[in-house]
Each structure stands twice: as structure tokens, then as C-alpha cells.
Residue, then its C-alpha position, 0 to 999 in steps of 0.5 A: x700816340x699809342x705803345x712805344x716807338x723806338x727810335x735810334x736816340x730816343x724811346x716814347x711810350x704811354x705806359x703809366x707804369x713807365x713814366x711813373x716810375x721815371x718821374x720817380x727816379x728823377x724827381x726824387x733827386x730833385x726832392x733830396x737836393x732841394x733846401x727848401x720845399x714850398x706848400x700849399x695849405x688846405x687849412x691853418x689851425x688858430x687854436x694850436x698853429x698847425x698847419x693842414x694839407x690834404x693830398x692823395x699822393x703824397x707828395x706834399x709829406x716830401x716838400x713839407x719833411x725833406x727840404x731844410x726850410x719849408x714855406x707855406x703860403x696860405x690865403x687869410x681864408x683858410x684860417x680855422x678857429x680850433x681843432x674842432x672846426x678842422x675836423x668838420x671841415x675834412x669830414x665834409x671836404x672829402x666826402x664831397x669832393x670825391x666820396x671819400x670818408x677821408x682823404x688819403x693823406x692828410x697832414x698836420x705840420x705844426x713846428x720845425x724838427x724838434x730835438x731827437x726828431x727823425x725828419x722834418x725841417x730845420x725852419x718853418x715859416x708861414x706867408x698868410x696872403x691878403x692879395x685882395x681878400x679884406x676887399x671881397x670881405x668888405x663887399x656882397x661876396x664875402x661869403x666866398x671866402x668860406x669856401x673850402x675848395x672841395x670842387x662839388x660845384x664844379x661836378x654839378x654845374x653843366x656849365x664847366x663840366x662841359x666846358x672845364x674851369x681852368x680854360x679860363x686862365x686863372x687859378x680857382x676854375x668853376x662856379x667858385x672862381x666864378x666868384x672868386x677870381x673877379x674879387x681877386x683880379x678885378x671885376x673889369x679884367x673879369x667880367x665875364x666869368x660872372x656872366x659864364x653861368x646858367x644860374x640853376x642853382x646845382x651849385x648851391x644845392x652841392x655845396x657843403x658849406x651852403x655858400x649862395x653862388x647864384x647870388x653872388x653871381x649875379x650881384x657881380x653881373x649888377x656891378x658889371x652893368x655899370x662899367x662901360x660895354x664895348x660899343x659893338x655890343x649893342x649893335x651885335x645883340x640886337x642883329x641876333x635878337x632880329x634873327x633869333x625872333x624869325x625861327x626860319x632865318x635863324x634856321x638858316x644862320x645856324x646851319x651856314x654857322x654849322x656848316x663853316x665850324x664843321x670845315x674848321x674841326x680837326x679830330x672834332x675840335x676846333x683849335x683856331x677861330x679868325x678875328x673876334x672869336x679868336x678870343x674864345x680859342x686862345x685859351x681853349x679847345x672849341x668841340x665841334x658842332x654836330x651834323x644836324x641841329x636838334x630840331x632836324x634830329x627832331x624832325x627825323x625821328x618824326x618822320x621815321x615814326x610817321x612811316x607806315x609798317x608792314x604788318x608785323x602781327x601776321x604770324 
């Protein structure tokens, strides 16, 4: 929907100005009514107790001051040591997250409001969550949990920036959830998130914690391989190693799969697929496969090539 349709009861638009500005006379409030404002944190300061978040709008300074009680969950992971160690971890969260020397807001919250304070809340209280961490840091991927959630690995993987992270219907999207949501879920309920990687490496190569995802990944496939494989895997695998070895069959499989894809696209995705591959459309868009295969575009531009010219040097 583009501009702005009028109607005699209600009026649409996209303008960004317009509905920022109308989230804004409602939600704030919703923000001055509320007695309690819960949060995030991005880290936890053992050395003083303060705690950090690291927002670029804003509104986590609204959640954290406004409300009568503020509540702040955080993972046992996000613990630092001391203020020196903070302050490493936002020189290299920022930079590597979107380029920034600093995040806009970042905000250290370390007691309720004090006697002769302006703002702040009247009770503090911080929830440290567990929720299958002390597991992940008895197994191989322990080194996960020194993430600090700063997403350059999902920039630089060319799985999940074609694909997007949080289709895969949890919280940590990419080559971190990858790793993380298994030890945080259960590797059975899981267990394909390990296997959605082509193993390059660009995430380890990124990362600025130097965190070996690769690795990891590929411990968790090893762990995979133990648990029992639905029956018709076998039997699927090996009809597409038979097409797949005989390059004009599967040829032709892949342009009749192209052709049935292309009559099920809408706008060039594809909403809804039938039977087994419905599972992969439940959760996420399919993009709709091109008009030729790259072997056909190959083929083509060969033979444009191959076309005799007039003689262009006459003059």
C-alpha cells in the first residue's frame, strides 16, 4: 500500500513521520502509566553491579527511569568481570555490529533512586537466567556463550542473509543461534539448525570475539548423527544421489520442479507448499526460482557469443 486511502471511518497511510509520530502519542501513555518496566541487559558489571543496555533509540532509558520497578533479566552469560572488561566489549560490540565507534545510547543502570534523585525507579530487581546455560558450558560448545550478540556473523554468512535468522522460529537467528538455540532447546527439536550452514567459515572470520562456529556446528552434526533419522530419509537421499549423478535427468527434474515452483509464486514468493514441504513454508516465505537454470543462462550467453558479427571496423 502506497500514499494514503481515506476512508469514511478510518485513515491508512505509510508515511514513517505519521506513524512515528502516532506510536508516540499512544505509547508514551502507555510508558507513564506502567509500574513496572521490564529489560533486557547487554551486559552485567560483577565488579560494581551495574547494569548495561545498549539501545539506538531510546526506549530502553524509558522502561529502565519511568516505571515504579524495573526488572532485568539477563542470561548468567552476559556477566563481566569489571569495568574494564565492559568497556572492550562495547568498543567491539558496536564497531562490529553496525560500524559505530559507540552505540547511540548506552546506559548503565546500577541502584534504585536515590534520595534527592530526579528519576529512576523505586525498586530494582535483577532475574539472572540459567534456562540450560551451566549445560552448554559443560559440553563442546561452551565457547558460545561468549557471544556478545553483535550479529556480524549474520552479515557475513550467505546462508542467513539470503535466508533471514529469525524465520527459524526462536530468539538468536544465524550462525549463533545456530549454535545457541540447540543447547538452549534441545538438540533433538533442533536438529537442523546445525546442519543450515555451508561451513565457509565467514563467521569465524567476522566475529570479534573469535568464537569457532564452524566447530561447533559441526560437533553438533556428530551429535546429530546419533539420534534416530526419520525412516524416509534414507531412501529420499538415495533417489537424489541416483538423479543427481546422471546430469541429464537431473536436468530435467529440476526444470519440471522450476516449472511447478514457478505456477505457485505470488509476487515472486512462494507462500504455501503441499505435503512434506509445507514444513519449510510454515514458518517463511519461499523466493520463487528464476526462468532458467544457470547452466541454460550459460549456454546462452555462449552461444550469443558464438554468433558471427558484421564487420564492425569497416569504417
Amino acid at each position: 500500500m502506497t500514499g494514503r486511502r481515506t476512508s469514511s471511518r478510518l485513515s491508512f497511510t505509510d508515511d514513517a513521520h505519521t506513524l512515528a509520530a502516532y506510536a508516540r502519542t499512544k505509547l508514551r501513555q502507555a510508558f507513564l502509566r506502567a509500574d513496572m518496566g521490564i529489560s533486557g541487559a547487554n551486559f552485567g558489571v560483577v565488579e560494581t553491579g551495574a547494569i548495561c543496555l545498549v539501545t539506538n533509540e531510546g526506549n530502553g532509558r524509558m522502561v529502565t527511569t519511568m516505571p515504579r520497578v524495573h526488572v532485568v533479566l539477563m542470561g548468567i552469560e552476559k556477566l563481566v568481570a569489571t569495568m574494564a572488561d565492559l568497556d572492550t566489549c562495547l568498543k567491539v560490540l558496536a564497531r562490529s555490529a553496525t560500524g559505530q565507534k559507540i552505540t547511540v545510547y548506552t546506559t548503565l543502570v546500577r541502584a534504585p533512586r536515590a534520595a534527592g534523585d530526579l528519576d529512576g525507579p523505586e525498586e530494582l530487581h535483577v532475574v539472572l537466567l540459567d534456562n540450560g546455560r551451566s549445560g552448554i558450558l559443560a559440553g563442546d560448545t561452551a565457547e558460545i556463550l561468549a557471544c556478545i550478540r553483535c550479529g556480524a556473523c549474520l552479515n557475513a554468512c550467505p546462508v542467513y542473509r539470503t535466508i533471514g535468522g529469525h524465520a527459524y522460529g526462536d530468539t538468536y537467528p544465524g550462525p549463533v543461534g545456530a549454535v545457541l538455540t540447540p543447547g538452549l532447546r534441545g538438540l533433538r527439536e533442533w536438529s537442523d539448525l546445525p546442519h543450515a550452514s555451508s561451513l565457509c567459515g565467514a563467521c569465524r572470520d567476522v566475529c570479534p570475539v573469535r568464537l569457532d562456529i564452524p566447530r561447533m556446528l559441526l560437533s553438533l552434526r556428530h551429535s546429530v548423527s546419533s539420534h534416530a533419522r526419520p525412516r524416509s530419509l534414507g531412501p529420499a537421499m538415495k533417489l537424489f544421489a541416483w538423479i543427481a549423478t546422471r546430469p541429464s535427468m537431473y536436468g530435467r527434474a529440476a526444470a519440471v520442479a522450476r516449472w511447478w515452483l514457478q505456477r505457485r509464486a505470488r509476487s515472486g514468493w512462494i507462500r504455501s507448499l503441499p505435503g512434506l514441504a509445507g514444513g519449510w513454508t510454515q514458518s517463511r516465505d519461499l523466493k520463487a526460482p528464476p526462468g532458467a537454470s544457470f547452466q541454460e543462462l550459460w549456454r546462452a550467453r555462449q552461444h550469443e557469443r558464438a554468433r558471427p558479427r558484421g564487420n564492425e571496423d569497416a569504417a
